[in-house]
mmCIF file of the N, C-alpha and C atoms, coordinates in Angstrom:
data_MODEL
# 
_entry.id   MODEL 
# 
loop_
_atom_site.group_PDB 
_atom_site.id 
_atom_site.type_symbol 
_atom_site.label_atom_id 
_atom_site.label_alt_id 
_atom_site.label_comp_id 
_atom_site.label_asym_id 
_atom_site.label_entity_id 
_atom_site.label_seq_id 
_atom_site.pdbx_PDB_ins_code 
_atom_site.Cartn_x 
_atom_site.Cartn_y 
_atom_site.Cartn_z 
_atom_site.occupancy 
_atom_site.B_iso_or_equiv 
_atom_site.pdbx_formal_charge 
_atom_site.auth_seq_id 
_atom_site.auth_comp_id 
_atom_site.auth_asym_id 
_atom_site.auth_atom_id 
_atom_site.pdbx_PDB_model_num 
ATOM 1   N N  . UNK A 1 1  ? 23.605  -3.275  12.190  1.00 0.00 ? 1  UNK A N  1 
ATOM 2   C CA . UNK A 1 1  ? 22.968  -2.201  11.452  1.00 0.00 ? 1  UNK A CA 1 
ATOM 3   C C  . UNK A 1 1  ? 21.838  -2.798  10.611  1.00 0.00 ? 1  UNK A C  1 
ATOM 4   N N  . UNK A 1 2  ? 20.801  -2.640  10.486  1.00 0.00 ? 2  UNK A N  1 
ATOM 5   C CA . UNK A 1 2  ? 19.633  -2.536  9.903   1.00 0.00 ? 2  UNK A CA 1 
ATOM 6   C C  . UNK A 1 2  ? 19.364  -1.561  8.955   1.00 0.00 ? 2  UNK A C  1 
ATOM 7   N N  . UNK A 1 3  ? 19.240  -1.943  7.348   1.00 0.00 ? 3  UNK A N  1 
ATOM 8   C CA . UNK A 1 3  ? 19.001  -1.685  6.378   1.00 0.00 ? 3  UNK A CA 1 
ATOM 9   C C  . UNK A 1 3  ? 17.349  -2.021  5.836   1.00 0.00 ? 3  UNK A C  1 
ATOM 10  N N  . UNK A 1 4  ? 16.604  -0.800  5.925   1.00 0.00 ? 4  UNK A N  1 
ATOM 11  C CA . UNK A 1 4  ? 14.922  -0.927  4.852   1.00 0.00 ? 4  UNK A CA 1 
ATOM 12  C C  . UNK A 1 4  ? 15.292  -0.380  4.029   1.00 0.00 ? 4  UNK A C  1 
ATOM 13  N N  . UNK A 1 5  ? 14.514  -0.898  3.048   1.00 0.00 ? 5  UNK A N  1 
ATOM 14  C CA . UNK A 1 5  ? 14.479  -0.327  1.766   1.00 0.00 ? 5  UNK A CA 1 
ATOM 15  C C  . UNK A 1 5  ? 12.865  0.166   1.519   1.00 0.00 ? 5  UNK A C  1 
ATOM 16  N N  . UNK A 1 6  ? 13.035  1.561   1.374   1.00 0.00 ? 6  UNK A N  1 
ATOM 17  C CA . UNK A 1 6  ? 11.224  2.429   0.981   1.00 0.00 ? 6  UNK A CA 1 
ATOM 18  C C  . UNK A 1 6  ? 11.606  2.626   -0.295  1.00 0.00 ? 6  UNK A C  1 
ATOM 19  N N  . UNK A 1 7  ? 10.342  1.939   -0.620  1.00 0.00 ? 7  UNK A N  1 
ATOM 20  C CA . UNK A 1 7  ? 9.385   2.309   -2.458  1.00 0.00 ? 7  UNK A CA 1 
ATOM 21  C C  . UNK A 1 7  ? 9.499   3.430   -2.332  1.00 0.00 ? 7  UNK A C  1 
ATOM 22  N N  . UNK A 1 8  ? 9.934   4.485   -3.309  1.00 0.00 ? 8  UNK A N  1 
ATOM 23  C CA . UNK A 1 8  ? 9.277   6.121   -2.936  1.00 0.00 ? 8  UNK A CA 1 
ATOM 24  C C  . UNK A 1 8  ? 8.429   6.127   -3.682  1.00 0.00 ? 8  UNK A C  1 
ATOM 25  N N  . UNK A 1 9  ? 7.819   4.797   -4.996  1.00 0.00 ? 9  UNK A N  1 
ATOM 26  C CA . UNK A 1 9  ? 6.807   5.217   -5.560  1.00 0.00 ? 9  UNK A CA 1 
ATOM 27  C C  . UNK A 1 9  ? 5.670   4.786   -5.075  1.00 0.00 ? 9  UNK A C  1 
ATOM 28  N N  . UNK A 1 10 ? 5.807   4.119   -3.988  1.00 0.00 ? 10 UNK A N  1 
ATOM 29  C CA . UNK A 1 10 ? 4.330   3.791   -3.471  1.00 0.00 ? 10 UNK A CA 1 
ATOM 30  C C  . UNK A 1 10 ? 4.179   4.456   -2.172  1.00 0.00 ? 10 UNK A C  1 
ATOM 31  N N  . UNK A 1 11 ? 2.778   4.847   -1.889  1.00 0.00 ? 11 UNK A N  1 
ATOM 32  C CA . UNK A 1 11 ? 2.226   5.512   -0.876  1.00 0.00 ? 11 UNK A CA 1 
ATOM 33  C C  . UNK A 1 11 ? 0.495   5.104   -1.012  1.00 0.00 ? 11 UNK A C  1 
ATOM 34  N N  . UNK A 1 12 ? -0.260  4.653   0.089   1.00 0.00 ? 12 UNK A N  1 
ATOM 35  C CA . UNK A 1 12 ? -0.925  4.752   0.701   1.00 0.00 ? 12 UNK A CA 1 
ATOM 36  C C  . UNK A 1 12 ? -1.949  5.722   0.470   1.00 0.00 ? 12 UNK A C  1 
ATOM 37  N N  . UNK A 1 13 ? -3.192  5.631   -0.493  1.00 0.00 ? 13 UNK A N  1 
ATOM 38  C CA . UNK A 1 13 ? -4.010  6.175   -0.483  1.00 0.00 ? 13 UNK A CA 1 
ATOM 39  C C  . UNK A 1 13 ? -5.204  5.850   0.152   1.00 0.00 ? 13 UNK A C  1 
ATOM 40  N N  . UNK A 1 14 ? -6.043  6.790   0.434   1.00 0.00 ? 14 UNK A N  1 
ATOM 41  C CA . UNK A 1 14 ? -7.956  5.959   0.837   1.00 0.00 ? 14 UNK A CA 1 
ATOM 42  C C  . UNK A 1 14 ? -8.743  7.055   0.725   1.00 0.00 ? 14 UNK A C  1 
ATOM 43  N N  . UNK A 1 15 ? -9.582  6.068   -0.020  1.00 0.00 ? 15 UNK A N  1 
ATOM 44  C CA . UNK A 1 15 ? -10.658 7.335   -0.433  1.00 0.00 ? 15 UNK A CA 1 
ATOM 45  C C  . UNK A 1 15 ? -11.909 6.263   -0.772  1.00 0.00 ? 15 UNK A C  1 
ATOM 46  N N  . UNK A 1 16 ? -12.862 6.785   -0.510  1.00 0.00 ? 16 UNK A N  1 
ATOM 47  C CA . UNK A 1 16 ? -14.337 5.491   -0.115  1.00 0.00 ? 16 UNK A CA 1 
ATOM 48  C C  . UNK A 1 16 ? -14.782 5.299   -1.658  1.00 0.00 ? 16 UNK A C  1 
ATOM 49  N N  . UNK A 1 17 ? -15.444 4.111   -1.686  1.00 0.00 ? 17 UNK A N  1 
ATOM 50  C CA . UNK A 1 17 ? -15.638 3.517   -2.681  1.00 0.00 ? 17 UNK A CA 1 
ATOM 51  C C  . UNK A 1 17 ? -16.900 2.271   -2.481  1.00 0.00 ? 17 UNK A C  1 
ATOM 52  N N  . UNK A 1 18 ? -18.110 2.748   -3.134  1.00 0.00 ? 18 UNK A N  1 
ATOM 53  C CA . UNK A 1 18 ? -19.115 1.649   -2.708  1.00 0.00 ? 18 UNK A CA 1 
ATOM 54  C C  . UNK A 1 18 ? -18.598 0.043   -3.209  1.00 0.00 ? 18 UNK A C  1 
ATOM 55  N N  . UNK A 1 19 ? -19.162 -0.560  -2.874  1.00 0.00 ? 19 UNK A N  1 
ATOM 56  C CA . UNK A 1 19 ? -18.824 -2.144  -3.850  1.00 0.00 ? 19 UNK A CA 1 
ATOM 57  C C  . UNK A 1 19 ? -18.923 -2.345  -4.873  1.00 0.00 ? 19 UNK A C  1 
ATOM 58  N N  . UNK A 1 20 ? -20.650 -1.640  -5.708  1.00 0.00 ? 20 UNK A N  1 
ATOM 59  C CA . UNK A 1 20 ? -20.304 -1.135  -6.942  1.00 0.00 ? 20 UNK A CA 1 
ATOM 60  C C  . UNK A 1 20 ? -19.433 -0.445  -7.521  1.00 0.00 ? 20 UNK A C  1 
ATOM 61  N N  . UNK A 1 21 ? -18.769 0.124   -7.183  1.00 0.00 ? 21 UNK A N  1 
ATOM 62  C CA . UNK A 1 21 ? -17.592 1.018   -7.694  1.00 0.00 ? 21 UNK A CA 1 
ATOM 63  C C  . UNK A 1 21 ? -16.551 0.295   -8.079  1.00 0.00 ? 21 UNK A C  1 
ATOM 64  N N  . UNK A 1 22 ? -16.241 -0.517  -6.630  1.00 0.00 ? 22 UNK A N  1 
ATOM 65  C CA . UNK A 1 22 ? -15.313 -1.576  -7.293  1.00 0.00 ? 22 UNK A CA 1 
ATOM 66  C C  . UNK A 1 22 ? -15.304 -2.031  -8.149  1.00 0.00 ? 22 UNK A C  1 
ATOM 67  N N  . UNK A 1 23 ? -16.519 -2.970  -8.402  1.00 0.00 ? 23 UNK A N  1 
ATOM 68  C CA . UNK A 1 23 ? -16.499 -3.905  -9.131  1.00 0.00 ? 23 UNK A CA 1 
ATOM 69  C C  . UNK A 1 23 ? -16.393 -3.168  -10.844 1.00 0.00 ? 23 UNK A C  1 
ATOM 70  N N  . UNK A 1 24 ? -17.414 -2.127  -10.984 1.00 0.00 ? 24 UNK A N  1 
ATOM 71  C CA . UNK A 1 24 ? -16.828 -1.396  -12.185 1.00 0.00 ? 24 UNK A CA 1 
ATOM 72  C C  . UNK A 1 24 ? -15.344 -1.108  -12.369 1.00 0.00 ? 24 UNK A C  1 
ATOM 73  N N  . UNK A 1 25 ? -14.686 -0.247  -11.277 1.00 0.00 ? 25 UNK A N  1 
ATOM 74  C CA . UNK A 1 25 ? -13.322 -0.189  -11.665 1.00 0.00 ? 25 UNK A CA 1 
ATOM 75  C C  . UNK A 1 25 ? -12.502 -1.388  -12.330 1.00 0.00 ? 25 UNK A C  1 
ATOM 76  N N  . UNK A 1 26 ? -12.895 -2.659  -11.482 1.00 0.00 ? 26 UNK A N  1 
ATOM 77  C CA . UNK A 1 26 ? -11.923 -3.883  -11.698 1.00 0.00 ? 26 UNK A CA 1 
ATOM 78  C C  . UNK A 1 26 ? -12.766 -4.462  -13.049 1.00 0.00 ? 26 UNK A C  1 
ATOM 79  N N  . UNK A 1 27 ? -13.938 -3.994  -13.538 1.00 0.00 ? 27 UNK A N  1 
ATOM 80  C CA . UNK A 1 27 ? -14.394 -4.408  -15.075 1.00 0.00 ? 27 UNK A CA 1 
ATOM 81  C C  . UNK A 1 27 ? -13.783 -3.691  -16.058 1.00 0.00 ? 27 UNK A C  1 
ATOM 82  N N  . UNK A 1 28 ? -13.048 -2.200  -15.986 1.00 0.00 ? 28 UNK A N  1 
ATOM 83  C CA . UNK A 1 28 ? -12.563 -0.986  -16.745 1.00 0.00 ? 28 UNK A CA 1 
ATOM 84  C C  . UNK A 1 28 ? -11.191 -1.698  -16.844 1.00 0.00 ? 28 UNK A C  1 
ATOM 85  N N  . UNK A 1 29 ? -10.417 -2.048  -15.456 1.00 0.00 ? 29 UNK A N  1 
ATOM 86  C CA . UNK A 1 29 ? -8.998  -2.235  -15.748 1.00 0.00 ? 29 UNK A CA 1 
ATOM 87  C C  . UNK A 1 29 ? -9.130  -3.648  -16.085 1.00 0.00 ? 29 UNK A C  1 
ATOM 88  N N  . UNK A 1 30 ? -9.974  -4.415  -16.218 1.00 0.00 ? 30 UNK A N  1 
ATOM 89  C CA . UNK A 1 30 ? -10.103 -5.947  -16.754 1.00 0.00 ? 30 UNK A CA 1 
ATOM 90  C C  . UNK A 1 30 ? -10.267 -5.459  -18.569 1.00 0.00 ? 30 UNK A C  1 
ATOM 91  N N  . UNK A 1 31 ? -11.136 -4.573  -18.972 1.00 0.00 ? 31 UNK A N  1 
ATOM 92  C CA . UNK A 1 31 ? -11.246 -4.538  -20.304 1.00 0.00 ? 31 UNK A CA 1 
ATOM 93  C C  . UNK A 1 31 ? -9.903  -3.801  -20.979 1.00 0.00 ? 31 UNK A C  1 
ATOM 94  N N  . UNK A 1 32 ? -9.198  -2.884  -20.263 1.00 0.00 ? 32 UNK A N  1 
ATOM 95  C CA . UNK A 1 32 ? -8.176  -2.290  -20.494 1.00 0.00 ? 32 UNK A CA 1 
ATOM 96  C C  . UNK A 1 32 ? -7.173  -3.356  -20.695 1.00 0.00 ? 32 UNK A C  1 
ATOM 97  N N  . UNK A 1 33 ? -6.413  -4.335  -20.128 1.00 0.00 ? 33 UNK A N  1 
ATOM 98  C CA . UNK A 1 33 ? -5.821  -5.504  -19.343 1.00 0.00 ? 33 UNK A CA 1 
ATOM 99  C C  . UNK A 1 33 ? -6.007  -6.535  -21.361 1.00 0.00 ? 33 UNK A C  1 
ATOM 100 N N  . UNK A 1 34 ? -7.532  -6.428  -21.111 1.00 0.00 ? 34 UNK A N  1 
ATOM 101 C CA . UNK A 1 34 ? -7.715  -7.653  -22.473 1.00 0.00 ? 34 UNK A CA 1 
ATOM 102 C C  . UNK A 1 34 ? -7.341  -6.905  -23.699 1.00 0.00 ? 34 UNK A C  1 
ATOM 103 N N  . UNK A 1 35 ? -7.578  -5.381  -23.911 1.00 0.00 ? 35 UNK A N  1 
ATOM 104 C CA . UNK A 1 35 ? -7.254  -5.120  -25.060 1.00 0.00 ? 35 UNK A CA 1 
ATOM 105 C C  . UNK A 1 35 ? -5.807  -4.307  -25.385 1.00 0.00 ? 35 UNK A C  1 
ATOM 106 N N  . UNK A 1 36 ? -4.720  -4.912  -24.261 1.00 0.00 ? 36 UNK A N  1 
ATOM 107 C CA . UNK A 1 36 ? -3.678  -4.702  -24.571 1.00 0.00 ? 36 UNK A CA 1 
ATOM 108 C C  . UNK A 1 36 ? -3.274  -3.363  -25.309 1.00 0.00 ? 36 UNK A C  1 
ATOM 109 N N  . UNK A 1 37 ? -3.150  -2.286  -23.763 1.00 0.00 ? 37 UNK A N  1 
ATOM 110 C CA . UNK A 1 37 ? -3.100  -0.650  -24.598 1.00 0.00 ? 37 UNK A CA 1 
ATOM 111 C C  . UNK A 1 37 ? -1.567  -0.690  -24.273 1.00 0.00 ? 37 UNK A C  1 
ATOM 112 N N  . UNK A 1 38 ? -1.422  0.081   -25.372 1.00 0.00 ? 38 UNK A N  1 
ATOM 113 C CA . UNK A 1 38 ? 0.048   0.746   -25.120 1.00 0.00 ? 38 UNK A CA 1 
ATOM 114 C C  . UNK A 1 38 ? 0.180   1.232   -24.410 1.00 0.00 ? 38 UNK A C  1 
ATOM 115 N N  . UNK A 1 39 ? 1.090   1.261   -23.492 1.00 0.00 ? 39 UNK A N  1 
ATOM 116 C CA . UNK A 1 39 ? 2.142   2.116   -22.200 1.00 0.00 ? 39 UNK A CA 1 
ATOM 117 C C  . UNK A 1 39 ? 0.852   1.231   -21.346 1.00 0.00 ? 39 UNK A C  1 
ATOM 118 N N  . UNK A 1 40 ? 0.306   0.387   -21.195 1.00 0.00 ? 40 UNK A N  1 
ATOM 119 C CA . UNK A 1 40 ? -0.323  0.236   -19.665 1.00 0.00 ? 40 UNK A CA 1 
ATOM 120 C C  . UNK A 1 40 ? -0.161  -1.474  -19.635 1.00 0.00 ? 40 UNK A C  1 
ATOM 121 N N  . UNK A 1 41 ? 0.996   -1.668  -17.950 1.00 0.00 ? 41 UNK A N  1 
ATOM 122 C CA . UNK A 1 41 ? 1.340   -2.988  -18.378 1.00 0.00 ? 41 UNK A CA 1 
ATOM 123 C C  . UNK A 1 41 ? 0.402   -3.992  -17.771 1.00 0.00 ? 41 UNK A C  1 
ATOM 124 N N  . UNK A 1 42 ? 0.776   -5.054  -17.893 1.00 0.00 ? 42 UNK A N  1 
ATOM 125 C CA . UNK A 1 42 ? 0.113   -5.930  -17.998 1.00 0.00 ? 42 UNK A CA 1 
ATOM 126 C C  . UNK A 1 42 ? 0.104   -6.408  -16.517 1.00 0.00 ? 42 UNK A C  1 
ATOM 127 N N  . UNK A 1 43 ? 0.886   -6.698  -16.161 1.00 0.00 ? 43 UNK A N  1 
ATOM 128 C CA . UNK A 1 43 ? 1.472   -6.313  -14.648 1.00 0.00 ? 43 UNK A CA 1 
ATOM 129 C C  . UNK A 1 43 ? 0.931   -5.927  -13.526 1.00 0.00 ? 43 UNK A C  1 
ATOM 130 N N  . UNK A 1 44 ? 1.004   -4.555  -14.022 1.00 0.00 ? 44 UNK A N  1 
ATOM 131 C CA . UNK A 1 44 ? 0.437   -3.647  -12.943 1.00 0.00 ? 44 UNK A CA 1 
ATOM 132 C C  . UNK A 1 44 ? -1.162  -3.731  -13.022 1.00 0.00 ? 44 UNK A C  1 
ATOM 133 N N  . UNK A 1 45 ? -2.151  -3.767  -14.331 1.00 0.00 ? 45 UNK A N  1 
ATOM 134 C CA . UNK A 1 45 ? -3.160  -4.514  -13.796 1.00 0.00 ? 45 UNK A CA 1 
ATOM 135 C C  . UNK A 1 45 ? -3.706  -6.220  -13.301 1.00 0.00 ? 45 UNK A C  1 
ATOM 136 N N  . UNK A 1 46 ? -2.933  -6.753  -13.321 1.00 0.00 ? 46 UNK A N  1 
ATOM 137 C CA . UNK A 1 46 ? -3.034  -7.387  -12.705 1.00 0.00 ? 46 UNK A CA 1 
ATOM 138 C C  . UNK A 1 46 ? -3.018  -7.586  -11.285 1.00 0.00 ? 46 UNK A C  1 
ATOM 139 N N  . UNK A 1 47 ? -2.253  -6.811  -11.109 1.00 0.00 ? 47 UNK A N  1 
ATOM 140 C CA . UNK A 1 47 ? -1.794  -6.177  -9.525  1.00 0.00 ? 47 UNK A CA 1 
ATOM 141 C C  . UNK A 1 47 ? -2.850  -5.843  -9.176  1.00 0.00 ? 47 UNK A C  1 
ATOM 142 N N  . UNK A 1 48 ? -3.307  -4.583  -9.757  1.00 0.00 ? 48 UNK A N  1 
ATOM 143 C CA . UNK A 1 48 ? -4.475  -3.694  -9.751  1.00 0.00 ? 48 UNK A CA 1 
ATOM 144 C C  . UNK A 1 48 ? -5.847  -4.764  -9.723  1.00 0.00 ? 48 UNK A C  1 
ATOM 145 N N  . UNK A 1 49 ? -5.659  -5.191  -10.401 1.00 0.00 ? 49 UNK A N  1 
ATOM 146 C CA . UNK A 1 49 ? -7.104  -6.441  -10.175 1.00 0.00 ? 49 UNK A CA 1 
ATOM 147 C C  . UNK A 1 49 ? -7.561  -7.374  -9.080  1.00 0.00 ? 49 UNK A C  1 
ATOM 148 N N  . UNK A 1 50 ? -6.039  -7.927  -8.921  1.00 0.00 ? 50 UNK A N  1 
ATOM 149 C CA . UNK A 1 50 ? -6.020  -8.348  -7.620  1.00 0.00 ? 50 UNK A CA 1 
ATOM 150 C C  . UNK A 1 50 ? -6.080  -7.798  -6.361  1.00 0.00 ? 50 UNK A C  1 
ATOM 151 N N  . UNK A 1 51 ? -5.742  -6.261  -6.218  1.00 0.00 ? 51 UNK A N  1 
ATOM 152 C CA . UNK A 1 51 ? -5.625  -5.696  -4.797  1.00 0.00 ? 51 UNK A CA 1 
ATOM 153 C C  . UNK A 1 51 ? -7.221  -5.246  -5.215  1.00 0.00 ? 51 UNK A C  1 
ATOM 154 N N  . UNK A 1 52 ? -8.247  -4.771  -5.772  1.00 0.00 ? 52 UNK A N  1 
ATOM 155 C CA . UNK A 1 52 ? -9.538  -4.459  -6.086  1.00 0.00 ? 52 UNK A CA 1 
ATOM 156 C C  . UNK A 1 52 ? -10.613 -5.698  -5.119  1.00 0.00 ? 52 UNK A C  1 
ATOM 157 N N  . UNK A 1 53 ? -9.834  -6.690  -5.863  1.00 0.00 ? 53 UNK A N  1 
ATOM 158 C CA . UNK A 1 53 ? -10.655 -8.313  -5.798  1.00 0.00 ? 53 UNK A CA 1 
ATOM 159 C C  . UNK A 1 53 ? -10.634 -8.613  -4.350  1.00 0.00 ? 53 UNK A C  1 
ATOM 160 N N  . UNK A 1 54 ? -9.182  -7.812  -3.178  1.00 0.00 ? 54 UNK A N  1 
ATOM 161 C CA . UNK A 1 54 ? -9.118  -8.154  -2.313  1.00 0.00 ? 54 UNK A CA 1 
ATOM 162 C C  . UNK A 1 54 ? -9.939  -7.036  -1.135  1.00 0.00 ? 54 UNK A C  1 
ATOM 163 N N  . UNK A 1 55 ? -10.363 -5.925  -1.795  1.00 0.00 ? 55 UNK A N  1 
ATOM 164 C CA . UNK A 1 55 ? -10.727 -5.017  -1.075  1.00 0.00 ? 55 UNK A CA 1 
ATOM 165 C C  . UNK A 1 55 ? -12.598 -5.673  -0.749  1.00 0.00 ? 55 UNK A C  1 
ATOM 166 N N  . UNK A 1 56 ? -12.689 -6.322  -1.963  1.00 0.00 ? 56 UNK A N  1 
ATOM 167 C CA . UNK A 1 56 ? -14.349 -6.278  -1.874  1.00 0.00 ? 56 UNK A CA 1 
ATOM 168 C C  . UNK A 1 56 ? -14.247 -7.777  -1.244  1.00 0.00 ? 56 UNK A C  1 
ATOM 169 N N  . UNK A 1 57 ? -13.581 -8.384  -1.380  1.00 0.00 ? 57 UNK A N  1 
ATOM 170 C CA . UNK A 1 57 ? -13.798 -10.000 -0.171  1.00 0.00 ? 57 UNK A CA 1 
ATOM 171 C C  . UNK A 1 57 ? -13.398 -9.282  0.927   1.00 0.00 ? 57 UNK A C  1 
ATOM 172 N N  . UNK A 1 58 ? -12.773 -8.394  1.283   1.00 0.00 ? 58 UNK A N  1 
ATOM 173 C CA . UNK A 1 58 ? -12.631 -7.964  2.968   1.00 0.00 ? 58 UNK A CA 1 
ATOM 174 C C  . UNK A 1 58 ? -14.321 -6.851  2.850   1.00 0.00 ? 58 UNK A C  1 
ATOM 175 N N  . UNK A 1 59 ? -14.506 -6.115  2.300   1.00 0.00 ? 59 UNK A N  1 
ATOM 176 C CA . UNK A 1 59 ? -15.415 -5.423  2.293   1.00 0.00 ? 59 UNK A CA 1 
ATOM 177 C C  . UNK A 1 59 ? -16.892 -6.541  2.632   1.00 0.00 ? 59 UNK A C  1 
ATOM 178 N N  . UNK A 1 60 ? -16.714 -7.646  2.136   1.00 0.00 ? 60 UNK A N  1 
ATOM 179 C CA . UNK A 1 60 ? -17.952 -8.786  1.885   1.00 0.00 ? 60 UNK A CA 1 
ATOM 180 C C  . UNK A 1 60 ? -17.740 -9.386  3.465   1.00 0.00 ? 60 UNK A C  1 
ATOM 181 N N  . UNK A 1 61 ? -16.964 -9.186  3.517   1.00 0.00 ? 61 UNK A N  1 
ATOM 182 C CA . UNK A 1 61 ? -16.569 -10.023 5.055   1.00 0.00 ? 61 UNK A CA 1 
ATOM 183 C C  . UNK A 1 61 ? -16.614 -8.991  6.684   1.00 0.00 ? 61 UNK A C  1 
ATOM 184 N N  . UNK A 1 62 ? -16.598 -7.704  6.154   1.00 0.00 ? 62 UNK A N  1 
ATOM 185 C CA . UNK A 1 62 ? -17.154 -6.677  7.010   1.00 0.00 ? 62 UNK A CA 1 
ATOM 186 C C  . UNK A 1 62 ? -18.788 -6.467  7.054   1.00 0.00 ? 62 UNK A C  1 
ATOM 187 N N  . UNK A 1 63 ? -18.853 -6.491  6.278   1.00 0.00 ? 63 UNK A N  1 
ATOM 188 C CA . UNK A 1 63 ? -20.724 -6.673  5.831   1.00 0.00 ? 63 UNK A CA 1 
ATOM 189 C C  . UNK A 1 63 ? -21.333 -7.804  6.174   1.00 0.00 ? 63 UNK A C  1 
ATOM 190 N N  . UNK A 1 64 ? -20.876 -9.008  5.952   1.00 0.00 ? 64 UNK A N  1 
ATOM 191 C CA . UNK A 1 64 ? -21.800 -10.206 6.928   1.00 0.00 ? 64 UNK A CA 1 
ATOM 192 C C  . UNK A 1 64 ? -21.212 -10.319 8.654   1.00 0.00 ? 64 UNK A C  1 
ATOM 193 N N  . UNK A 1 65 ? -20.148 -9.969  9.079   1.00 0.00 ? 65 UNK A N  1 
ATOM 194 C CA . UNK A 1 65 ? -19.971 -9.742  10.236  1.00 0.00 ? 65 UNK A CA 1 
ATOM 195 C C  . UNK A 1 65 ? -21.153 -8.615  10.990  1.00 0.00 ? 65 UNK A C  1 
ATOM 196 N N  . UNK A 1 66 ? -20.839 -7.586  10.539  1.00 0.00 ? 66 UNK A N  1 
ATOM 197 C CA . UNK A 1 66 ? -22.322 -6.373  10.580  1.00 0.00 ? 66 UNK A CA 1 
ATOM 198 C C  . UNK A 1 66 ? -23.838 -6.871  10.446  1.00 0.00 ? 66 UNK A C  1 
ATOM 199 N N  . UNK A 1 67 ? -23.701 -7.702  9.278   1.00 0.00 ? 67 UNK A N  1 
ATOM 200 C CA . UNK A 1 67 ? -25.408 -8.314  8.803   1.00 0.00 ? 67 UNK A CA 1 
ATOM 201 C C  . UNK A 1 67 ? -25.575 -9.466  9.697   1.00 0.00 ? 67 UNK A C  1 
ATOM 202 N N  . UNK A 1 68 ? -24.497 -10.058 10.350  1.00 0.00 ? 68 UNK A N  1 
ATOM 203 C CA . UNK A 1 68 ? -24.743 -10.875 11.735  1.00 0.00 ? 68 UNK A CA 1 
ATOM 204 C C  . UNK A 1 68 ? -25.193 -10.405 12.796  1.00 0.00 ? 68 UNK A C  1 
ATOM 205 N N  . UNK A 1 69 ? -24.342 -9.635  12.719  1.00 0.00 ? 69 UNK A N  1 
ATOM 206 C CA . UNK A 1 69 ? -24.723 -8.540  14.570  1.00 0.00 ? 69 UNK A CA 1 
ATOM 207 C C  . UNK A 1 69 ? -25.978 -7.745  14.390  1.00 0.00 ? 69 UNK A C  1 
ATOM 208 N N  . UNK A 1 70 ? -26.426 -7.520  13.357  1.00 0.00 ? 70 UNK A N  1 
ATOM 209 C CA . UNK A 1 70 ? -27.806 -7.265  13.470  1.00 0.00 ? 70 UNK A CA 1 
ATOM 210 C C  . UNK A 1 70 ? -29.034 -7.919  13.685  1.00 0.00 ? 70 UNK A C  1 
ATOM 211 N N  . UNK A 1 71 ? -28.756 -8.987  13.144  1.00 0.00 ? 71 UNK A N  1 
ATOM 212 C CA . UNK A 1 71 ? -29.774 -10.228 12.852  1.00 0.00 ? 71 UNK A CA 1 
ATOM 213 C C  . UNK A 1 71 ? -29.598 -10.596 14.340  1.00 0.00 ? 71 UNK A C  1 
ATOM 214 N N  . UNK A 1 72 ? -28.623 -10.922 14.871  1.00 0.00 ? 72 UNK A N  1 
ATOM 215 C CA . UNK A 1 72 ? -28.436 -11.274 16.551  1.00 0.00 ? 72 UNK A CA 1 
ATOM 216 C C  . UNK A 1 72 ? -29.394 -10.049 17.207  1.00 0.00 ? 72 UNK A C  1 
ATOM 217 N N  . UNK A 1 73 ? -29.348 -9.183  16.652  1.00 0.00 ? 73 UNK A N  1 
ATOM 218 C CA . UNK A 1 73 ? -30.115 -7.980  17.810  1.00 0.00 ? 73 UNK A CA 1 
ATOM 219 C C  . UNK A 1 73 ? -31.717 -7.577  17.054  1.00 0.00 ? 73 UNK A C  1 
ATOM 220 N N  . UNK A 1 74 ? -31.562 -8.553  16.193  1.00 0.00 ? 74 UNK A N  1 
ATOM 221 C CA . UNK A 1 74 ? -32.897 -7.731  15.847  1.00 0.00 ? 74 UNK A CA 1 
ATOM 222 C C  . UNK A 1 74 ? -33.958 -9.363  16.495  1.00 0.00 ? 74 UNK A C  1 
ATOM 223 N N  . UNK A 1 75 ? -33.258 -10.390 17.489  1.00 0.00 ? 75 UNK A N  1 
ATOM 224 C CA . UNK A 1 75 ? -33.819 -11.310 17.108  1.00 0.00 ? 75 UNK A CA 1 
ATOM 225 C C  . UNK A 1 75 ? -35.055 -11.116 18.827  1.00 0.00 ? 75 UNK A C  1 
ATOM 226 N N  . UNK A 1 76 ? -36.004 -11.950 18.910  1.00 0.00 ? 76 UNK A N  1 
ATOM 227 C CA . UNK A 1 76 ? -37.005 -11.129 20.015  1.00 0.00 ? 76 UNK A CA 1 
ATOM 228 C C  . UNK A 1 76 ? -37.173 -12.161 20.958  1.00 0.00 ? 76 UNK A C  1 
ATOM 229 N N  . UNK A 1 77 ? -36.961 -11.770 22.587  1.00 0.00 ? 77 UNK A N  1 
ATOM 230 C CA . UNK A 1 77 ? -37.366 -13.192 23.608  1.00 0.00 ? 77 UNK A CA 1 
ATOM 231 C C  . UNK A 1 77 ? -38.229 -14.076 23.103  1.00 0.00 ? 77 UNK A C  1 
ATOM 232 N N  . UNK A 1 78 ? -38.022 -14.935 23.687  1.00 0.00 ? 78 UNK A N  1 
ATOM 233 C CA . UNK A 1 78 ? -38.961 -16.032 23.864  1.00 0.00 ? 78 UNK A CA 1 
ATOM 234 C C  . UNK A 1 78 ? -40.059 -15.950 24.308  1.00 0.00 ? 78 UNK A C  1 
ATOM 235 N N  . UNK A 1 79 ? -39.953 -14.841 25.433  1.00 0.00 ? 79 UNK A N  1 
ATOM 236 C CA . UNK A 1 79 ? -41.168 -14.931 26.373  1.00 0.00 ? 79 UNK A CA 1 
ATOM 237 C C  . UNK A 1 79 ? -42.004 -13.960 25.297  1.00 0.00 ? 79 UNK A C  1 
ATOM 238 N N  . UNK A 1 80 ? -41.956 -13.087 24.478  1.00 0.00 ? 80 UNK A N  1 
ATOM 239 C CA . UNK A 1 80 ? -43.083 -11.451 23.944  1.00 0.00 ? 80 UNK A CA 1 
ATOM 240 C C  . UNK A 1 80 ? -44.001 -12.450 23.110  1.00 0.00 ? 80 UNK A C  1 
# 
């Protein structure tokens, strides 16, 4: 028998977000984080900082894959 155990508090959101966006969000929950608010732990932004930090190095890494394949196609024979 096989036993999982589901978070019921976590679920899977997506909703678009430029890179700037990120990076503001993860500056808001970084200033939140330093000035130690009540009820918001310490923890969970950190969490939060880190899953942010990881969206925009995959996001950075979709974008030079793309900014490759262009540069490959934008490049012109030898012979013109």
């Amino acid at each position: 028998m096989e036993y999982r155990y589901t978070d019921t508090d976590k679920a899977n959101v997506v909703f678009d977000l430029s890179i700037g966006d990120i990076a503001e969000l993860r500056d808001i929950i970084m200033a939140a984080r330093k000035a130690n608010l009540d009820g918001v732990s310490r923890w969970t932004t950190r969490r939060m900082i880190k899953a942010l930090a990881e969206a925009q190095a995959k996001a950075a890494e979709a974008m030079a894959y793309e900014a490759k394949a262009l540069a490959e196609k934008a490049k012109l024979p030898d012979d013109l």
